[in-house]
C-alpha positions, 0 to 999 in steps of 0.5 A: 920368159924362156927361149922357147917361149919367147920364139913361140910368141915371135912365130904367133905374133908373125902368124898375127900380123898383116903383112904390111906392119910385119916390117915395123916388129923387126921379127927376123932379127928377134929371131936370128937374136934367139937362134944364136942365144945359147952362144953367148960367152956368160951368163950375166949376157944372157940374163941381159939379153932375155930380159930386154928381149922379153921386155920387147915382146911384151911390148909388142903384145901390148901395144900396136906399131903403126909407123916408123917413129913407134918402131925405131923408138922399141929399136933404139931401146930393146934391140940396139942394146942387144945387138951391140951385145951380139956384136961384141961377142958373136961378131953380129952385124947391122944390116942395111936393106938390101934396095938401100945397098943396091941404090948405093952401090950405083951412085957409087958406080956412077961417081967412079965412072964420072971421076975416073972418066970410064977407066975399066981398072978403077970400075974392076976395082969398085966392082970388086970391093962391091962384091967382097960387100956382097959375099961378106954380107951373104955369109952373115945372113947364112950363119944368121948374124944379123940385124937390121932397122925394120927388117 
């Protein structure tokens, strides 16, 4: 299947589905996956990665995702393969969602609080890198370079 085709049928498949089981198609990082195709480094890639990705896309035409266990299995098999491909040559990321980083983010404000008894060096510390975290991620998602587990 073409490029073009394959982001026709992602826009169609997205126009098709609930909002609720959008989640389990992981349709943003397909999309930032065929955003980015043409940067791929060879053609043997290329191949590689337009046949998983059309694998993945008629798999979802076929059959129903209904929960989390059917959406990490097409995950493990057709996107994580890509990503990695993606990774190596156009220095992608994997993505955690952004309430799981935010959770993260508090408990390790608490631990840092807690261990260095409030000392403000060591909060502007943790603050900082959190924030070097943030920009990095915020320009990946700019230059839409990233994937993510239902996302």
């Amino acid at each position: 299947m073409e490029i073009f085709k394959m982001k026709e049928e992602i826009n169609q498949l997205a126009k098709n589905l609930s909002s609720s089981d959008k989640k389990y198609y992981h349709l943003r990082s397909i999309k930032n996956f065929l955003y980015n195709f043409d940067e791929l480094a060879d053609a043997e890639s290329k191949q590689y990665v337009k046949g998983l990705l059309t694998e993945c896309i008629d798999y979802y035409q076929c059959h129903s995702i209904s929960n989390i266990f059917e959406s990490l299995d097409v995950f493990q098999k057709y996107l994580k393969p890509v990503g990695q491909v993606y990774e190596r040559q156009l220095n992608f990321s994997i993505m955690i969602k952004p309430w799981l980083f935010t959770l993260y983010v508090l408990i390790g404000f608490l631990f840092v609080y807690i261990v260095f008894d409030n000392d403000p060096v060591a909060i502007i510390i943790f603050l900082l890198i959190m924030l070097s975290f943030v920009i990095y991620f915020g320009l990946k998602f700019s230059k839409r370079k990233l994937y993510a587990f239902l996302w």
